[in-house]
N, C-alpha and C positions, 0 to 999 in steps of 0.2 A: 645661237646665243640669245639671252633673253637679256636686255636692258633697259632698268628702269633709274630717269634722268631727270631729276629737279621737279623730283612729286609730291606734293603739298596736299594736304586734306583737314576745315576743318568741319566739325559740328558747331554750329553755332559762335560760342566766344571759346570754344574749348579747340584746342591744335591737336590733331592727330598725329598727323604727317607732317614734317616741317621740312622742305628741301632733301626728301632722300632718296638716293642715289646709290646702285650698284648693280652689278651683272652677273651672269650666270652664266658658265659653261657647259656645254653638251659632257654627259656621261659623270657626271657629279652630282653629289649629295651633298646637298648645303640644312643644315639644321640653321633652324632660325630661331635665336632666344631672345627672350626680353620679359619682364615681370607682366603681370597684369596690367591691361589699360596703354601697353608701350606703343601701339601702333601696328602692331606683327597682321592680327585679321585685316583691319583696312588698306593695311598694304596690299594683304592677298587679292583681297574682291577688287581693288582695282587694279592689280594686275591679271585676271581671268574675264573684267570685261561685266560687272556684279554692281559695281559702281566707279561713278568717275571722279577723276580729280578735279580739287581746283586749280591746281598749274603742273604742268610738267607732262611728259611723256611715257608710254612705256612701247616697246618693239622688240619683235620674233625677227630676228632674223632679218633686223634691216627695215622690217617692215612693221609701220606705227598699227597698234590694235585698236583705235578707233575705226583708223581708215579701212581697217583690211579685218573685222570681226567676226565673222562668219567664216573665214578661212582659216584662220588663227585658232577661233573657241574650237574647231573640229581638230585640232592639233594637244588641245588640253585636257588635259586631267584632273576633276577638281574636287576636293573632298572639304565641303567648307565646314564649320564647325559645328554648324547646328543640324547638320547631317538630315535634309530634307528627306523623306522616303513616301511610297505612297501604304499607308498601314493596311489598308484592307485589299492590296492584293497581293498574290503566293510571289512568293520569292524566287521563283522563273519565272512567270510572267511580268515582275517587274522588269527584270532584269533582261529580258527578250525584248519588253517594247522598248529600252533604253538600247539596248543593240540593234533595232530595228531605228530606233531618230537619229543613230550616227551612222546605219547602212552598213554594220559590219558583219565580218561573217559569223555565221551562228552556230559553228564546230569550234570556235575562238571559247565559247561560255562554258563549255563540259570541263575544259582544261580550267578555264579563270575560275571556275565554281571548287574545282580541286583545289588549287593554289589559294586561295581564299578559307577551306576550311568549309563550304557553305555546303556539300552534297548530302549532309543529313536532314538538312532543310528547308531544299529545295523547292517541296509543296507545303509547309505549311507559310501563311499568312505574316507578313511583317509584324502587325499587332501581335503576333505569340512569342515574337522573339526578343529575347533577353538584351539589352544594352549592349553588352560585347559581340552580339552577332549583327543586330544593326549596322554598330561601326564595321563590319565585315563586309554587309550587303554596299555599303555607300563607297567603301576602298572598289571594291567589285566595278560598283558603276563606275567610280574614275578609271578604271582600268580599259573598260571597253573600249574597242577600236585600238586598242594599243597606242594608245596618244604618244607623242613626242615630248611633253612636256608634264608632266606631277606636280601639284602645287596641295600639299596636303598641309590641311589647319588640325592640328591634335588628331591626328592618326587615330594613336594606343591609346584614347579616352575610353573608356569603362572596361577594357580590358581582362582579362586576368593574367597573374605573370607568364602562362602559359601561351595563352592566345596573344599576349603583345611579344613575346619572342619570335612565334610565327610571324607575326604580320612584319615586326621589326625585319624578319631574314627576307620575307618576300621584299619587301619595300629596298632591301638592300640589293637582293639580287634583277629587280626591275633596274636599279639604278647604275648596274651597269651598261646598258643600252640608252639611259633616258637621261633628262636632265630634271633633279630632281629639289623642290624645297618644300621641307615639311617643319611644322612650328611644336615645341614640345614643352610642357615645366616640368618635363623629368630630366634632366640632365643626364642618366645614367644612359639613358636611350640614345640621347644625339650626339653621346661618347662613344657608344656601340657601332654606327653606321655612319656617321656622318663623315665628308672629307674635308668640309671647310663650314666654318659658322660666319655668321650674318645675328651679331648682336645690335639691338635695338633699343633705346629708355628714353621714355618721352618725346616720342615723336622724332628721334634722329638715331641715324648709325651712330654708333659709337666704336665699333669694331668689327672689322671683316677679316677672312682668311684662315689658312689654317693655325688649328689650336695653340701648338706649338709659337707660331710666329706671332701672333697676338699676346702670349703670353712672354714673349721676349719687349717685344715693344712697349706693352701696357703696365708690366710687372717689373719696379726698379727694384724692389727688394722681396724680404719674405716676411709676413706680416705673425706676431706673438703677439696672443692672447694676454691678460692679466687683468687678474682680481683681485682687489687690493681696499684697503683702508687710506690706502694713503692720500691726500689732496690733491687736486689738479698739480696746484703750485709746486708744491714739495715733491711731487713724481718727476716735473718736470725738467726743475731745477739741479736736481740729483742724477738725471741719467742724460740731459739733453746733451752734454757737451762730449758725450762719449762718443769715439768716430764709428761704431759700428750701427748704430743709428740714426734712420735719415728723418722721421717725425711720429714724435706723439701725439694722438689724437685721444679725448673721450669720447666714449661710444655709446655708454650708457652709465645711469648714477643711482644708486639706493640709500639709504638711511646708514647703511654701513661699509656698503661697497662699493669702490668705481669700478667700468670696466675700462680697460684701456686695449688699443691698437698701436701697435708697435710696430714702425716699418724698417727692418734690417738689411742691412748687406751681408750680417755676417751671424745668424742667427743663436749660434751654439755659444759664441761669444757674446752678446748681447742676453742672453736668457742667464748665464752666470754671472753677468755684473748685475742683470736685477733683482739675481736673491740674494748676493753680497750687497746689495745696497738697502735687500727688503729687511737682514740680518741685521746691518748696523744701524738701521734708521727703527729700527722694531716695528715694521712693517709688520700686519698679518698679509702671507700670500695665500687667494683659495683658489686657483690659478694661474697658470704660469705655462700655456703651450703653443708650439709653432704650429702654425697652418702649413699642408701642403700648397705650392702651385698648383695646384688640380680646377676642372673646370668649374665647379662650385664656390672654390673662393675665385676665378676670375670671374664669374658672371657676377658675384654679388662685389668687387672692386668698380669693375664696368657701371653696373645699375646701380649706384648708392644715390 
C-alpha cells in the first residue's frame, strides 16, 4: 500500500499541494483527475522521490521514501510527463541500458517490446520516432523490471485512438498484478480502466473512491441546463419556491441570454414547470436539457 499523509508543496507564494492525503491499494487502478495546474504532477514527482515536500509524508509499505529511496524507486514505475528519452540512441539500446540500471532480465524486453507495440522499431533511433511511439518507449521504460508500483502522468498523450486503446488494455491488464495511478484530461479513458478516482482542484482532494459512490455523496440532485431571456430576478422568483428544486445558479450571461444551472431532485418535473412558466411569463427558451450523472458532469461539479 502506498500512503501519502499531510503533503504540502509550494512554488513560491503559489500552493500546489495543500495537506493531501490518500492511499492506494495493491492490484488497483486509480485514475487521477483534476484540471490544469490542480496539483496531480507535483503530487506525482513527489511521490517517486523527483522532488520533495514541504511537509508531510509519503510510504511503501510502512516504509517512509525518503528514508528508504533506493529500495523503494527500484520498486517503481514511472512515466512523468515530459517523458525524458535519450534521442540519439536506437530504441534497444535505450531500452537495454534502462534494463541493465535496474539489473533485470533481458528475455523480460522481447516480450515488453511486443506488449508495447515497439518491435517495428526497435533499431531505429528515438529522434525518428513520431510522438505516439515516444510515449510508447517511456511506458516501456516504466515497465522494466516489472515494478510493483505504476505511477503514470498522461500515458495516452499524443496517442492515436488506436495506439491509446492498446496502451489503455495494457495498462489495464498490468494493473491487475500492480498497483496502479495514472493522471488523464480525457475522462473517457479513466472511465474505461479505472477502479477508483482520486479527484483533485487546487491543490486538495476533493474526492476519492469509486465513481459510483462519489457520485452518491457529491451529487444531491441532477443539474438542467437553460437558456433563457429571462432575468436573474424574475427566473428566480418564479421557479425557486417549487419543491423539486434545490438551487439556481447563473453560469453565464449575454446581451440576450442567461445561462442557468438548475439543481433537481426531480428533473422531468422541474424541466415541465420551466417551460410552463417560460410560456406564461413569454420567456424565449433556447435551451432547456438535463445533464447526465456521468463522470464529465461530476468532475466539472467537483472542479468549479
Amino acid at each position: 500500500m502506498i500512503k501519502v499523509e499531510s503533503v504540502s508543496k509550494k512554488y513560491g507564494d503559489t500552493i500546489a499541494l495543500q495537506d493531501v492525503s490518500f492511499s492506494l491499494k495493491p492490484g488497483i487502478i486509480y485514475g487521477f483527475l483534476g484540471p490544469n495546474g490542480a496539483g496531480k504532477t507535483t503530487a506525482m514527482r513527489i511521490m517517486t522521490g523527483y522532488l520533495y515536500a514541504d511537509s508531510g509524508t509519503v510510504s511503501y509499505e510502512g516504509k517512509d521514501l525518503l528514508e528508504n529511496k533506493i529500495d523503494i524507486s527500484s520498486k517503481i514505475g514511472y512515466l512523468p510527463e515530459n517523458n525524458p528519452l535519450y534521442d540519439n540512441m536506437r530504441v534497444d539500446e535505450f531500452l537495454l541500458m534502462i534494463n541493465n540500471v535496474k539489473n533485470s532480465d533481458k528475455d523480460d524486453l522481447k516480450k515488453l517490446a511486443v506488449e508495447c507495440g515497439l518491435t517495428s522499431v526497435l533499431k531505429k533511433e528515438i529522434n525518428e520516432l513520431s510522438k505516439g511511439y515516444k510515449q510508447r518507449v517511456g511506458l516501456a521504460k516504466a515497465l522494466i523490471g516489472s515494478p510493483e508500483y505504476l505511477i503514470l502522468d498522461e500515458p495516452s498523450t499524443g496517442l492515436d485512438p488506436n495506439q491509446k486503446s492498446e496502451i489503455l488494455e495494457l495498462i489495464k491488464n498490468v494493473g491487475k498484478e500492480k498497483t496502479v495511478l495514472f493522471s488523464s484530461h480525457v475522462l473517457s479513458e479513466v472511465e474505461s480502466i479505472a477502479d477508483e478516482l482520486i479527484i483533485i482542484n487546487k491543490g486538495e482532494i476533493v474526492a476519492s473512491g469509486k465513481a459510483s459512490e462519489i457520485s452518491k455523496k457529491h451529487i444531491k440532485g441532477t443539474r438542467i441546463i437553460v437558456e433563457s431571456d429571462a432575468n436573474l430576478n424574475s427566473f428566480r422568483e418564479k421557479l425557486v419556491g417549487n419543491k423539486s428544486i434545490m438551487s439556481i445558479e447563473l453560469s453565464s450571461k449575454s446581451k440576450t441570454f442567461n445561462t442557468y444551472e438548475v439543481i433537481s431532485t426531480d428533473p422531468e418535473t422541474a424541466s415541465i414547470d420551466i417551460y410552463k412558466t417560460a410560456v406564461k411569463s413569454k420567456w424565449i427558451l433556447r435551451r432547456l436539457n438535463t445533464e447526465s450523472n456521468n463522470l464529465e458532469n461530476l468532475f466539472k461539479q467537483l472542479t468549479k
